[in-house]
C-alpha positions in Angstrom: -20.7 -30.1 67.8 -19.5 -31.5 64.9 -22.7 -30.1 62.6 -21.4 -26.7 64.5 -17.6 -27.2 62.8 -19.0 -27.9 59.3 -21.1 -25.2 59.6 -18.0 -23.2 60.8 -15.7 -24.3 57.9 -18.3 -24.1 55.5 -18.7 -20.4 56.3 -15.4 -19.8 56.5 -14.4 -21.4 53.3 -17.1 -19.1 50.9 -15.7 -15.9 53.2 -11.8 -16.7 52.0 -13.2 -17.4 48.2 -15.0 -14.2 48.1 -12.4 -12.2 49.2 -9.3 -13.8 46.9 -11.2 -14.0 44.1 -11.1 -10.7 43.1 -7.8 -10.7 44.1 -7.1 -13.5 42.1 -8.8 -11.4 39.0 -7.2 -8.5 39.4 -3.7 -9.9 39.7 -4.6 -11.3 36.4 -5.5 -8.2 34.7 -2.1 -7.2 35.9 -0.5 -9.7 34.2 -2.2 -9.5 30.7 -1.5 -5.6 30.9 2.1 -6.3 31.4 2.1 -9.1 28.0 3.0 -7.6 25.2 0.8 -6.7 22.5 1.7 -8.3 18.9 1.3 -5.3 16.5 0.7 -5.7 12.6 3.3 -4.0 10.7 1.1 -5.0 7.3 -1.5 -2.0 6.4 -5.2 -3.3 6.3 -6.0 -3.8 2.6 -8.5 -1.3 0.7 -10.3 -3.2 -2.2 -12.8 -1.1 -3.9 -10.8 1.9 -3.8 -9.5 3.5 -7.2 -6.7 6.3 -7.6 -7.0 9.4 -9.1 -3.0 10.6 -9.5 -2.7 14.2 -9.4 -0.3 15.6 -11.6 0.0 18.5 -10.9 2.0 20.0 -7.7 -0.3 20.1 -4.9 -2.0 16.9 -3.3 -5.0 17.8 -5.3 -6.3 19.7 -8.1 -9.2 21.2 -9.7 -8.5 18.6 -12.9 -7.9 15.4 -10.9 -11.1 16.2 -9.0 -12.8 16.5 -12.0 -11.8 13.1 -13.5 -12.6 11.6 -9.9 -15.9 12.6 -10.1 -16.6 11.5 -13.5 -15.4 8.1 -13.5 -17.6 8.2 -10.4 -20.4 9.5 -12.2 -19.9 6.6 -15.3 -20.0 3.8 -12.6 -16.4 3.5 -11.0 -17.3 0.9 -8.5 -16.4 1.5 -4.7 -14.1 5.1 -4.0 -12.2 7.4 -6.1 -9.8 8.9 -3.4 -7.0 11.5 -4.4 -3.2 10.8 -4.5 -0.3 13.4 -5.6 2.0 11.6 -8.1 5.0 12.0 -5.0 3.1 9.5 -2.9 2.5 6.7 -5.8 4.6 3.7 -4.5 4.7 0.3 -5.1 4.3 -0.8 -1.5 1.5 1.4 -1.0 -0.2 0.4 -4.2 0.0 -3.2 -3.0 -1.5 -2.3 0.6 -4.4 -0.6 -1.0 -4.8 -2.5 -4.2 -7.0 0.0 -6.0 -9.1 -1.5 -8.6 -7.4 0.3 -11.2 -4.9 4.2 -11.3 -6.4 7.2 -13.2 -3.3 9.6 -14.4 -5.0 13.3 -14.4 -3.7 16.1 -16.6 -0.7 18.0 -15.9 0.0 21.7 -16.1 3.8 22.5 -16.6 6.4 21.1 -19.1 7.8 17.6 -17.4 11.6 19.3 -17.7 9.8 21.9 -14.5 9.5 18.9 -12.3 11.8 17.8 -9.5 13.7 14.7 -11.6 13.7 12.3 -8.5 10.5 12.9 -7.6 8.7 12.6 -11.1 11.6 9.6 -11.9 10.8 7.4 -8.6 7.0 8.0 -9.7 7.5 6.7 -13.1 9.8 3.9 -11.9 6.9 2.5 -9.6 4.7 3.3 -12.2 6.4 0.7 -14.8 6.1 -1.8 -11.4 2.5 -1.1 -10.9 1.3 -1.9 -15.0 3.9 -4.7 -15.4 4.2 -6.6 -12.1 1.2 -5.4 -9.7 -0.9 -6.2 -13.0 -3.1 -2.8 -12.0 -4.9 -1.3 -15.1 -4.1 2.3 -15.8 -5.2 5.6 -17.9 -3.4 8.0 -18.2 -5.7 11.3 -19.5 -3.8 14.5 -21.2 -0.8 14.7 -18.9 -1.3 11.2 -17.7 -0.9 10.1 -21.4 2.6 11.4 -21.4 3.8 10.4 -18.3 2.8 6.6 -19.2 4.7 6.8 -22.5 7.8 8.7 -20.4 7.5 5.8 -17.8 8.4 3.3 -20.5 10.8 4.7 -22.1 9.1 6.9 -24.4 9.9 10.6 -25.9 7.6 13.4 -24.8 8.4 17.4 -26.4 6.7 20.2 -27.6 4.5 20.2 -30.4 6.2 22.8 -32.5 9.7 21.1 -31.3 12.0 18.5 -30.6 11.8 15.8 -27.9 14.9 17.5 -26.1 13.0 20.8 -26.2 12.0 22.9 -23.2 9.5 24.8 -23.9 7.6 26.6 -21.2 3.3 26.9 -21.6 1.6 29.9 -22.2 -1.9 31.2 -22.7 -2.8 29.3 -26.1 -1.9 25.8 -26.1 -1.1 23.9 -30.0 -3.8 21.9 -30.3 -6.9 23.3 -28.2 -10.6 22.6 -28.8 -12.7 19.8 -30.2 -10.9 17.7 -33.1 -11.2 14.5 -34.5 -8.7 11.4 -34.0 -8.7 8.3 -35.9 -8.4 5.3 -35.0 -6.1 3.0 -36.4 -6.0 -0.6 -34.3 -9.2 -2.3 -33.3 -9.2 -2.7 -29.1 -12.0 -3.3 -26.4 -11.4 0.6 -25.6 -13.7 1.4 -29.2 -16.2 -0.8 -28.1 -19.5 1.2 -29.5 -17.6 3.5 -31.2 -16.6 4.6 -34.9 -13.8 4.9 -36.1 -13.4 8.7 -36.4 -13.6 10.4 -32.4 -14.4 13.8 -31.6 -12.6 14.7 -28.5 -11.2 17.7 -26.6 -7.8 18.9 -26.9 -5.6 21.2 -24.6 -2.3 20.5 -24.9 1.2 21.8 -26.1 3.1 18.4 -25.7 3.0 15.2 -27.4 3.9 11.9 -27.1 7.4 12.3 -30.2 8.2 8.4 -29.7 6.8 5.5 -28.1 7.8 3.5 -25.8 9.5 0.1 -27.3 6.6 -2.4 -28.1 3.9 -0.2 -27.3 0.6 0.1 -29.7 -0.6 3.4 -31.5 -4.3 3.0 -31.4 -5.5 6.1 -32.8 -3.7 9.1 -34.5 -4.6 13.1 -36.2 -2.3 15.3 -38.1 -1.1 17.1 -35.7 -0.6 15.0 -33.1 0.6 11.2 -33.8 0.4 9.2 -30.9 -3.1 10.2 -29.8 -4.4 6.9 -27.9 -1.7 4.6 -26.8 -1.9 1.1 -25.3 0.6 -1.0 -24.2 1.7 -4.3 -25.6 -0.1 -7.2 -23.0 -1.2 -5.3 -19.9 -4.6 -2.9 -19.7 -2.6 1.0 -19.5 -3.8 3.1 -21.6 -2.9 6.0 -22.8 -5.2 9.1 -24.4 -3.9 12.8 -25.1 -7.5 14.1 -25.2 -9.3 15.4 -22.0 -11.9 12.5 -22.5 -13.5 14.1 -19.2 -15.4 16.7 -21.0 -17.7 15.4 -23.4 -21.3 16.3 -24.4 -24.6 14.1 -24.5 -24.2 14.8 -28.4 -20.5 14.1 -28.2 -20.0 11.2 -25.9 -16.7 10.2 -27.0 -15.1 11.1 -24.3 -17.3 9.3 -21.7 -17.6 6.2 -23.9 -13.3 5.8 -23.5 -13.5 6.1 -20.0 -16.6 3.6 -19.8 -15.0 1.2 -21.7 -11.7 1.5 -19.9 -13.7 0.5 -16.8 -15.4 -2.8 -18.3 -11.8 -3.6 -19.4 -10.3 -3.1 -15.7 -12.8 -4.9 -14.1 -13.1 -7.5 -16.2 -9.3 -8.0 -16.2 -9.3 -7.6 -12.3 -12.0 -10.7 -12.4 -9.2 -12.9 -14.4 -5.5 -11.7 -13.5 -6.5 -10.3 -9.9 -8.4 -12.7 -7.7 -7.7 -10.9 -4.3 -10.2 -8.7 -5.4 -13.0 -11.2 -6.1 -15.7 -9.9 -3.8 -18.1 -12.7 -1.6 -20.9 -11.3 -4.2 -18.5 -12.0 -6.7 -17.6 -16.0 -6.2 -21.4 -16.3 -5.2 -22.4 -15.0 -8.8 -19.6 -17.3 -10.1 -20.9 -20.4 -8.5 -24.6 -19.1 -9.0 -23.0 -19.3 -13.2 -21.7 -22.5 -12.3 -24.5 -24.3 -11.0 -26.6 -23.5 -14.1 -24.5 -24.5 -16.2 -24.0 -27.9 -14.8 -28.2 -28.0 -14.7 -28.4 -27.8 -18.0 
């Protein structure tokens, strides 16, 4: 009888915990659906991205796509996305953390654009060189807009700096010329001192901004390749994106600007030191101490 009652309780006892368990489970799921969830408010950084900044009115352009794909081609490491100048803000440009800001060309007189917009974009473009510590070129356009961003004078050619002077079909200084340049910098590297470049381009850079460097210079046009005082922005009124196997000027800028951002990146930016990266710089270590 009493081997019976085990049995009996035995039974009974696995019968109960089979059917509350579930029970028990799904009451639980209940329960965690009703916690609430704890959502970032902090956008997921994107290292190995650089910006392209469009210029021109649309989010893209013919011109920025073209300096994309050639920065690309010359050995921009990780993706060249895209941006128009109205989105360029300084807390999206820490979120992403591009590895450096290409300014494309422009196509209208700066007096056409909408003053906030274009003056909120060169306000957080002053942030981004001084305080993010992001390297920047600015190409054509983009070479204006850096100098204007600093506090520098941009007008027509054939004018003043207060002149309006709308584009037309034949820009002042148009085709292949030389510059000269007039300040040794990193950006020559491999290079003489006379640079055949192409020009397109009715506006110039009249003053520069206070304390920045004239690197390079023609008759025509004065402030031809610009740099600024301590940080890597750079500044160069040529479309250094067309160039020639038998004219590489153009291509060698842009190469060199891109050993100068990334080796400033490796120094003044260590958030974007890649795993690869502090492996290689222990790898350096080690062998140094083994010698």
């Amino acid at each position: 009888m009493n081997l019976n009652r085990c049995f009996f309780f035995f039974a009974l006892a696995a019968i109960l915990s089979i059917a509350i368990t579930p029970c028990e489970s799904a009451k639980t799921k209940r329960s965690e659906k009703l916690k609430p969830k704890l959502i970032s408010t902090t956008p997921e950084p994107t290292t190995g991205t650089w910006i392209v900044v469009n210029l021109f009115s649309g989010r893209t352009s013919r011109q920025a796509e073209k300096v994309r794909d050639i920065l690309a081609g010359l050995g921009a490491e990780g993706t060249g996305i895209v941006l128009p100048y109205r989105e360029i803000t300084v807390k999206d440009m820490k979120a992403r953390r591009p590895s450096f800001l290409a300014l494309s060309p422009n196509g209208v007189p700066w007096c056409k654009y909408d003053p906030t917009e274009l003056d909120n974009f060169l306000k957080a473009l002053k942030t981004i060189v001084e305080e993010l510590e992001i390297p920047v070129i600015g190409i054509c356009g983009g070479h204006q807009a850096l100098a204007l961003a600093f506090g520098g004078k941009v007008g027509p050619i054939n004018g003043s700096e207060d002149d309006c002077i709308p584009y037309k079909k034949n820009p002042t200084e148009k085709g292949r010329h030389n510059i000269f340049v007039v300040a040794d910098d990193p950006l020559f590297q491999g290079m003489g001192k006379t640079l055949n470049l192409v020009q397109n381009h009715y506006d110039e850079v009249k003053k520069l901004p206070p304390g920045f460097v004239r690197l390079a210079e023609n008759d025509l046009c004065r402030h031809q390749i610009i740099k600024h005082p301590t940080k890597p922005a750079y500044g160069v009124q040529a479309h250094t994106e067309y160039y020639l196997k038998n004219r590489p000027d153009g291509g060698l800028l842009l190469k060199n600007f891109l050993k100068i951002a990334t080796t400033h990146n490796k120094i003044s930016r260590p958030e974007l030191v890649t795993p690869q990266d502090q492996q290689s710089k222990e790898r350096d270590h080690d062998r140094r101490l083994a010698r």
